[in-house]
Backbone and ligand atoms as CSV (ligand in chain L), in Angstrom:
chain,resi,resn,atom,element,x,y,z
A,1,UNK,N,N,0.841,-1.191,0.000
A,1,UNK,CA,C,0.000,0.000,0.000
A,1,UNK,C,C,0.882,1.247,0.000
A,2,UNK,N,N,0.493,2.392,-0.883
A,2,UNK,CA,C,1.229,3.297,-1.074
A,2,UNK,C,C,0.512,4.258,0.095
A,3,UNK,N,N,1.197,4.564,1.757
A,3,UNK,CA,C,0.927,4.884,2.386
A,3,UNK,C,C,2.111,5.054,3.303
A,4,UNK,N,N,2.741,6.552,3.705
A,4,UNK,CA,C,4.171,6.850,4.382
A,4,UNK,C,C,4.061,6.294,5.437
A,5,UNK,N,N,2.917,6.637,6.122
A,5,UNK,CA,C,3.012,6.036,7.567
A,5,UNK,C,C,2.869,4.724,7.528
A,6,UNK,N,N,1.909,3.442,6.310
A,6,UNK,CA,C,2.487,1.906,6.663
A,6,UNK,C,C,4.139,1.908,6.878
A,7,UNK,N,N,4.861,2.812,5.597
A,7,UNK,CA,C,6.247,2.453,5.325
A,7,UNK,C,C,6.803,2.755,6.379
A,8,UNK,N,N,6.609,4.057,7.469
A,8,UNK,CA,C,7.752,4.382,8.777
A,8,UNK,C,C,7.158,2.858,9.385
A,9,UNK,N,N,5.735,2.473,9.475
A,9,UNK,CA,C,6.197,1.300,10.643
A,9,UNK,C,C,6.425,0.023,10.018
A,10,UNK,N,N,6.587,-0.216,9.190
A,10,UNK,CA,C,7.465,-1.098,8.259
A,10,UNK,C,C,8.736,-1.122,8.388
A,11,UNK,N,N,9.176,0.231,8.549
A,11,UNK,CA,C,11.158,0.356,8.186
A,11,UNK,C,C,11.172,0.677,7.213
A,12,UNK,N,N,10.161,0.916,5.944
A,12,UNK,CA,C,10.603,1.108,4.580
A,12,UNK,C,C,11.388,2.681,4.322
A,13,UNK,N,N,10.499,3.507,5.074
A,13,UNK,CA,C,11.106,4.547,5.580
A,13,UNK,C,C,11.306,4.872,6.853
A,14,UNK,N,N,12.810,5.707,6.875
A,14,UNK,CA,C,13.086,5.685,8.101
A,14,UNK,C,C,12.674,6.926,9.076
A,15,UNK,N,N,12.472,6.541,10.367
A,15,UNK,CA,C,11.674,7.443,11.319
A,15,UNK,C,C,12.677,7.708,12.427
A,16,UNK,N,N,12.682,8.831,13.473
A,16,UNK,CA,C,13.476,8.822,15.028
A,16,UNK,C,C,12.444,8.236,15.528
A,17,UNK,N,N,12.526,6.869,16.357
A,17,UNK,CA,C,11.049,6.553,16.809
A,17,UNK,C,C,11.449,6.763,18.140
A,18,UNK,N,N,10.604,6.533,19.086
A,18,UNK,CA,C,10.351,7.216,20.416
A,18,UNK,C,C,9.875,5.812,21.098
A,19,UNK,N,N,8.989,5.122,20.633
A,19,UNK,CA,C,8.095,4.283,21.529
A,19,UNK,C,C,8.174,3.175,20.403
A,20,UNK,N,N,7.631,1.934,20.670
A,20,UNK,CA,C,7.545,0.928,19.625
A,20,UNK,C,C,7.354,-0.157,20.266
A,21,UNK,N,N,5.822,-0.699,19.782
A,21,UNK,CA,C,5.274,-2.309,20.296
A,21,UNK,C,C,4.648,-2.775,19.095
A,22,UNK,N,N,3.801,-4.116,19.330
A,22,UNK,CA,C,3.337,-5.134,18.486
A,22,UNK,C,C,2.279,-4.011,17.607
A,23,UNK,N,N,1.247,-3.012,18.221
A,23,UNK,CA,C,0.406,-2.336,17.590
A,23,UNK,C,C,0.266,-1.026,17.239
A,24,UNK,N,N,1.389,-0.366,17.699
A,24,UNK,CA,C,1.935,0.851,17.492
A,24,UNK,C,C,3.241,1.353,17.278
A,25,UNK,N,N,3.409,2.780,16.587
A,25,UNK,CA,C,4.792,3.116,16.978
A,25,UNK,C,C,4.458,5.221,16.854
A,26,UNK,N,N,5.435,5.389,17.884
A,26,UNK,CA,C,5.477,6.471,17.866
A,26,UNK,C,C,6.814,7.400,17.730
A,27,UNK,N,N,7.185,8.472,16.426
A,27,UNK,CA,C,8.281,8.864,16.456
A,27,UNK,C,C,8.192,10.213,16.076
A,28,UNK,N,N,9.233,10.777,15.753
A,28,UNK,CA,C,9.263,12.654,15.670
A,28,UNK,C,C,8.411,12.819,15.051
A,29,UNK,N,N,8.308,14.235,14.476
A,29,UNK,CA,C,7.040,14.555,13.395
A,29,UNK,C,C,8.399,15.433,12.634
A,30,UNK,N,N,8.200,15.304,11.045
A,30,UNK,CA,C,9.917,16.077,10.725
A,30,UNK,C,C,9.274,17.271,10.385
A,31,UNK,N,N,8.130,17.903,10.610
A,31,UNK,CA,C,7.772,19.504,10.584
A,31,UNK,C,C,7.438,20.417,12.255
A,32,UNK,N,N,8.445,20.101,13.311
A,32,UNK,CA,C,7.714,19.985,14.730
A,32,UNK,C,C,6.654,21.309,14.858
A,33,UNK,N,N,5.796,20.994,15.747
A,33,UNK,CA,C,5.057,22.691,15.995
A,33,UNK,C,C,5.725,23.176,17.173
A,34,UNK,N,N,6.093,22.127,18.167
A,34,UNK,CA,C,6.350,22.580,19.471
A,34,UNK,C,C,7.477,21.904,19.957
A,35,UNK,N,N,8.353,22.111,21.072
A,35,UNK,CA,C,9.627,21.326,21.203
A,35,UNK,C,C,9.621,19.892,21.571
A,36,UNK,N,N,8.694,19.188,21.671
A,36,UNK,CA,C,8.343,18.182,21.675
A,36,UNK,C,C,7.374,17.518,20.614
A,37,UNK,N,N,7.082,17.504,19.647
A,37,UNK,CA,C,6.130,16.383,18.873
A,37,UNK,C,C,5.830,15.324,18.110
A,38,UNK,N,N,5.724,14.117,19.040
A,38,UNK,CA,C,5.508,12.979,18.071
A,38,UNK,C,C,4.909,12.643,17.918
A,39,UNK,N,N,4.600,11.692,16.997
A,39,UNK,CA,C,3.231,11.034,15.790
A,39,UNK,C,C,3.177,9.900,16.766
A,40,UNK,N,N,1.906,9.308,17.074
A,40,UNK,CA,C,1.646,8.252,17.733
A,40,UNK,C,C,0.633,7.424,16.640
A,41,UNK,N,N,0.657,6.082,15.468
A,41,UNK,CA,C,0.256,6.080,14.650
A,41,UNK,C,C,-0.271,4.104,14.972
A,42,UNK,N,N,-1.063,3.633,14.866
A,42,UNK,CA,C,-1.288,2.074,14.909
A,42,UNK,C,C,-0.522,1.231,13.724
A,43,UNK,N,N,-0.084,0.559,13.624
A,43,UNK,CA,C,0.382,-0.331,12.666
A,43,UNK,C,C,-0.241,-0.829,11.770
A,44,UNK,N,N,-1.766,-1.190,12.387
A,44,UNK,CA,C,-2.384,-1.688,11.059
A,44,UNK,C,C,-2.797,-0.083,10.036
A,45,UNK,N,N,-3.098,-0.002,9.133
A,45,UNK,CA,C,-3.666,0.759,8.426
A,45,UNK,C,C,-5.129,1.116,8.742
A,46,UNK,N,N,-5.712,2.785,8.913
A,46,UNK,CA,C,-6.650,3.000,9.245
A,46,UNK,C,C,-6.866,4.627,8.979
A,47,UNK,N,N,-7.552,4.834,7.653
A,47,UNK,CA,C,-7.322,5.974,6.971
A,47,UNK,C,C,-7.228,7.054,8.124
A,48,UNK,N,N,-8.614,6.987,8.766
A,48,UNK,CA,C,-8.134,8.027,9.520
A,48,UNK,C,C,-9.621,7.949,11.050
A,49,UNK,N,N,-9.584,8.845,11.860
A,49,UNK,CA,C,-10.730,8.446,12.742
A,49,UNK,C,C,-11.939,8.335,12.244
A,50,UNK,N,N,-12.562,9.195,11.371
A,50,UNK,CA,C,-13.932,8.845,10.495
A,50,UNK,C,C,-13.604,7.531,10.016
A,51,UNK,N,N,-12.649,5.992,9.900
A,51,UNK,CA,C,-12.968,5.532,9.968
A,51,UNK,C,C,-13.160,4.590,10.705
A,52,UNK,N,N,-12.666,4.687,12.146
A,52,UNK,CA,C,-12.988,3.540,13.563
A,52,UNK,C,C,-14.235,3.254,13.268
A,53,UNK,N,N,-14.438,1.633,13.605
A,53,UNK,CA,C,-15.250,1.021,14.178
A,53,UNK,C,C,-15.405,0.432,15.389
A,54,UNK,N,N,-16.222,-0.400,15.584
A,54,UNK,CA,C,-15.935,-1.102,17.135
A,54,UNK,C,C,-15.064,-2.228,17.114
A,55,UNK,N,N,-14.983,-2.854,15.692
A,55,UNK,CA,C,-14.266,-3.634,15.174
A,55,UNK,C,C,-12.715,-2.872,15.479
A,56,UNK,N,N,-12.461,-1.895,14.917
A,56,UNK,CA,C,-10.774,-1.605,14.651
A,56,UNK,C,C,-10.385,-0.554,15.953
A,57,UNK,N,N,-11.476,-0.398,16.757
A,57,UNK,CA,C,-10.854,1.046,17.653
A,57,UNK,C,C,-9.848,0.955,18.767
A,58,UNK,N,N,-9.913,-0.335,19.293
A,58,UNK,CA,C,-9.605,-1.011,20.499
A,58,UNK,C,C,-7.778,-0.057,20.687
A,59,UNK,N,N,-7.273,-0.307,19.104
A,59,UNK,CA,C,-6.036,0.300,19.100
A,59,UNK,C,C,-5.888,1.719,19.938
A,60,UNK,N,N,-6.680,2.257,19.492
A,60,UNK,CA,C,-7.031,3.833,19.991
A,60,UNK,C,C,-6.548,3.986,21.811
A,61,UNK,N,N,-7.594,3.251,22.285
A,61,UNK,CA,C,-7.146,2.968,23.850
A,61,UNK,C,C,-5.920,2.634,23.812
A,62,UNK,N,N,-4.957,1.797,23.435
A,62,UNK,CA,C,-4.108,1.410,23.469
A,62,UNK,C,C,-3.046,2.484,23.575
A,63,UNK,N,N,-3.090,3.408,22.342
A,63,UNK,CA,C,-2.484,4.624,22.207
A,63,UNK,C,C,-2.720,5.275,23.077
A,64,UNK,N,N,-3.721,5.900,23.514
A,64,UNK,CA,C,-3.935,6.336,24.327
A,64,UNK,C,C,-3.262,6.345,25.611
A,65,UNK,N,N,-3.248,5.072,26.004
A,65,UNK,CA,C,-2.426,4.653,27.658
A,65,UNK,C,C,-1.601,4.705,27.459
A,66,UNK,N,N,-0.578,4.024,25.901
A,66,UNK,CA,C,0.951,5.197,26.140
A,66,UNK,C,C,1.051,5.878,25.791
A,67,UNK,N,N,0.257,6.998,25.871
A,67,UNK,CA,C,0.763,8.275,25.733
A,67,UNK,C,C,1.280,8.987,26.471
A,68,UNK,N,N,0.387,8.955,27.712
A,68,UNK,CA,C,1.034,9.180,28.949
A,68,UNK,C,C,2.590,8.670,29.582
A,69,UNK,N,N,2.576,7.666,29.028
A,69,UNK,CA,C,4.097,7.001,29.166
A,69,UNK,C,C,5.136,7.732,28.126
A,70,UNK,N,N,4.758,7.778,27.095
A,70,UNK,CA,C,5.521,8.722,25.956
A,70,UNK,C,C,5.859,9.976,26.699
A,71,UNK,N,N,4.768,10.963,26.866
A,71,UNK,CA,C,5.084,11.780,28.061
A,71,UNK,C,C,5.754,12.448,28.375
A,72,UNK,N,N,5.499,11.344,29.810
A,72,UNK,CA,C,6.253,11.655,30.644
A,72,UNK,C,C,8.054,11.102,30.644
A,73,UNK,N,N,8.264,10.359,29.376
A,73,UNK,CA,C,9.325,9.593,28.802
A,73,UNK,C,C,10.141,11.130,28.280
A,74,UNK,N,N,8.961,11.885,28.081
A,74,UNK,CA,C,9.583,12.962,27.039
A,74,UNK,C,C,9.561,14.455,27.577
A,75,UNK,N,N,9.551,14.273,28.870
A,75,UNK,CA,C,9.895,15.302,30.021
A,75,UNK,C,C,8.492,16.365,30.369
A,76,UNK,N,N,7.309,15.616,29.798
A,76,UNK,CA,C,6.150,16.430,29.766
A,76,UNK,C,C,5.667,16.568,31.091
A,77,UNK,N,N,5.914,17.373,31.995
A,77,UNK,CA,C,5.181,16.783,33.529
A,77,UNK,C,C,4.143,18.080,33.564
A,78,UNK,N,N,4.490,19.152,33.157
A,78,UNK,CA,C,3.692,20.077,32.884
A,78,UNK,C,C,2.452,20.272,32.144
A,79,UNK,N,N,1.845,19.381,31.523
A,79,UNK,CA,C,0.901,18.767,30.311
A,79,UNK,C,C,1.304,19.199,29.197
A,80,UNK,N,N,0.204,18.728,28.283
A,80,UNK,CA,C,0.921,18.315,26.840
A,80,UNK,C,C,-0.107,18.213,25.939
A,81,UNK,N,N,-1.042,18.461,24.452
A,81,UNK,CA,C,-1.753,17.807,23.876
A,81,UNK,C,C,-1.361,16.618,23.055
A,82,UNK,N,N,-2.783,16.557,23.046
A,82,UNK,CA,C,-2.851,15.050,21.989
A,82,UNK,C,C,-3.837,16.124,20.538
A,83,UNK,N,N,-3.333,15.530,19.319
A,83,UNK,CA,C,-4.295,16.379,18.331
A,83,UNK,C,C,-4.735,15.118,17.361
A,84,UNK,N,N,-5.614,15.077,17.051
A,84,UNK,CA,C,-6.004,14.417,15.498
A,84,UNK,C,C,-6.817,15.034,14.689
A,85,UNK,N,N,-6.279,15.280,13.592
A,85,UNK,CA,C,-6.555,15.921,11.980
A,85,UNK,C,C,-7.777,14.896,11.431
A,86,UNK,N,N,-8.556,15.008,10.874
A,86,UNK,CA,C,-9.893,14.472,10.715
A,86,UNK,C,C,-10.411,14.713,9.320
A,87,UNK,N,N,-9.443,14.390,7.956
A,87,UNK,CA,C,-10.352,14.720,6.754
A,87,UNK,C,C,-9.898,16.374,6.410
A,88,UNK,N,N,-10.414,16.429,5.252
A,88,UNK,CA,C,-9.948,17.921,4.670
A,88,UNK,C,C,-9.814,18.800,5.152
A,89,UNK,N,N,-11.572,19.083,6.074
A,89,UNK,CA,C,-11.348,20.692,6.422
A,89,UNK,C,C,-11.050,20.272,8.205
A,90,UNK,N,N,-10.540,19.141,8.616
A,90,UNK,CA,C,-9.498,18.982,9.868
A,90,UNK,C,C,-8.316,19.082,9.444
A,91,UNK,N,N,-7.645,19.492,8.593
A,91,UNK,CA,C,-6.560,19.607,8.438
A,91,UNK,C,C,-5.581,18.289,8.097
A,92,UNK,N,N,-5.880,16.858,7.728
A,92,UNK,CA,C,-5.427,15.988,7.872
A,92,UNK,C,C,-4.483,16.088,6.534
A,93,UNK,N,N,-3.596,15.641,6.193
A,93,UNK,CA,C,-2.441,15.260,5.422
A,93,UNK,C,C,-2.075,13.860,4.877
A,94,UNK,N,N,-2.092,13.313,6.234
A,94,UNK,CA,C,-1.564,11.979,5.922
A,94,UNK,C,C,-2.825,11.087,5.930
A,95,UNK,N,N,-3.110,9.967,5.417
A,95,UNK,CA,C,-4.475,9.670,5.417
A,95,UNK,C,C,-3.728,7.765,6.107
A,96,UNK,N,N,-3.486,8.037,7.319
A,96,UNK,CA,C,-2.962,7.018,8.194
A,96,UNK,C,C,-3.517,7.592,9.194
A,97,UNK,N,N,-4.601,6.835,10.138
A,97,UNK,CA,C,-4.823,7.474,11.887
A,97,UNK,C,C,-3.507,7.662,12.213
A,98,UNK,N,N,-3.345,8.764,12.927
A,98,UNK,CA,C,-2.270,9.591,14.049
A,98,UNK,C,C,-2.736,10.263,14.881
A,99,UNK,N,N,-2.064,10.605,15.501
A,99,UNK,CA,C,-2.227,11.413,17.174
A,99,UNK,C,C,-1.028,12.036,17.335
A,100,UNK,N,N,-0.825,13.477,17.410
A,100,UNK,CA,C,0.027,14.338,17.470
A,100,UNK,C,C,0.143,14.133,18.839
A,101,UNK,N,N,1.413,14.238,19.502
A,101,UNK,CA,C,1.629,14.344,20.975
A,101,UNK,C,C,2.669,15.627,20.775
A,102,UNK,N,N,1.964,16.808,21.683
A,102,UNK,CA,C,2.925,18.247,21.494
A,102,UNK,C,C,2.629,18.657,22.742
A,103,UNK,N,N,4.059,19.255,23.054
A,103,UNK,CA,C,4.142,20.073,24.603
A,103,UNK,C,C,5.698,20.669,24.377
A,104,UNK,N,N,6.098,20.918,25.764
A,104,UNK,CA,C,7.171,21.851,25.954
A,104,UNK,C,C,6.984,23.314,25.269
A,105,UNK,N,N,5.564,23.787,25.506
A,105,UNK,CA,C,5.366,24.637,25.056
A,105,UNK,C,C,4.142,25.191,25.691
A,106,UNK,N,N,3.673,26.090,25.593
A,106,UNK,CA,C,2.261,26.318,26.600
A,106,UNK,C,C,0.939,26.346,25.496
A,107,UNK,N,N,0.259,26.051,25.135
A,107,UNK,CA,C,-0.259,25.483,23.638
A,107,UNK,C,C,-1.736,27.017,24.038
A,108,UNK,N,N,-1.825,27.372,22.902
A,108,UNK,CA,C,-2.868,27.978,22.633
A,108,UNK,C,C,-4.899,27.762,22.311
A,109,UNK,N,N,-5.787,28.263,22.959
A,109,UNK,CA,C,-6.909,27.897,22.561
A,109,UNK,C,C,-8.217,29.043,22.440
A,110,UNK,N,N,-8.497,28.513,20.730
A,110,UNK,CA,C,-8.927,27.384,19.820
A,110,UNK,C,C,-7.760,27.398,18.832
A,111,UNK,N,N,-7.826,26.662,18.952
A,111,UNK,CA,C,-6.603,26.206,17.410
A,111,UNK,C,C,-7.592,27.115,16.770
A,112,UNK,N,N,-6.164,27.733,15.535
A,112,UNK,CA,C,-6.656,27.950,14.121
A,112,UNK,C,C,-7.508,26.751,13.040
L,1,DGP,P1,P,-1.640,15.809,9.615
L,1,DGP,O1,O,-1.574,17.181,8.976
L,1,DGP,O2,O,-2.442,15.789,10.889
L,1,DGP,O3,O,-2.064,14.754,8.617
L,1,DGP,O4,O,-0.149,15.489,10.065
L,1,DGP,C1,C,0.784,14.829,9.279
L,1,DGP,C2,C,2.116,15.049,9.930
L,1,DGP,O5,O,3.013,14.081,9.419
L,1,DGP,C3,C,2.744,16.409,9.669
L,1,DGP,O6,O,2.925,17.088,10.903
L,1,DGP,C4,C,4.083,16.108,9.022
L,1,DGP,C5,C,4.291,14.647,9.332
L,1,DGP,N1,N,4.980,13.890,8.315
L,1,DGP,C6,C,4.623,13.768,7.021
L,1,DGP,N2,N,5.471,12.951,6.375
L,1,DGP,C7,C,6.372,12.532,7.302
L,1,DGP,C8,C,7.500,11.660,7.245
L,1,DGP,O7,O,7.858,11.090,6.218
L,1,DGP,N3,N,8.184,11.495,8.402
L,1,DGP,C9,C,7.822,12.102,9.577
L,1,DGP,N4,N,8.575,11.873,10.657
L,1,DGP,N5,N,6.760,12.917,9.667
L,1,DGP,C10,C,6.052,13.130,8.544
């Protein structure tokens, strides 16, 4: 599948990864917003959150619980967001589910 993010968790292309198990991997983002941000992405393929089911979501939690471990791995004790891009007018790019993890920074609200 012609898809960057199968290839970073493949190895086809190469990533700084951060975290890495059987159903995920999480590594830099090479455009950062903030002094900390990495892509937290599932392994299997999953265009994007419009398309979870109850069938494929389970991953989600998964991510989720290390994130907090990512983290605080990554000196966040101060908090930190989590972002996901959602389709065109969310801003999405890559059409692989991800989860931005960004901090070391004091983050602004509403997003643009
Ligand atoms: P989004 O706009 O939410 O789809 O975010 C996609 C992010 O992916 C964006 O911040 C840049 C990042 N990105 C795109 N291609 C690559 C890549 O080849 N390697 C890495 N590390 N990040 C990438």
């Amino acid at each position: 599948m012609d898809c960057i993010f199968c290839k970073i968790a493949n190895g086809t292309i190469p990533s700084t990864k951060v975290y890495e198990d059987d159903l995920m991997l999480a590594f830099r983002d090479l455009d950062p917003q903030a002094p900390v941000h990495v892509l937290m992405i599932p392994k299997t393929h999953i265009a994007s959150a419009d398309a979870l089911t109850e069938e494929n979501a389970s991953v989600v939690a998964h991510i989720f619980a290390m994130a907090s471990k990512i983290a605080a791995a990554e000196g966040l004790h101060n908090g930190y967001r989590i972002v996901n891009n959602c389709g065109e007018d969310g801003g999405q790019t890559v059409q692989h589910l991800h989860f931005h993890l960004l901090g070391g920074r004091s983050m602004k609200w509403p997003p643009g």
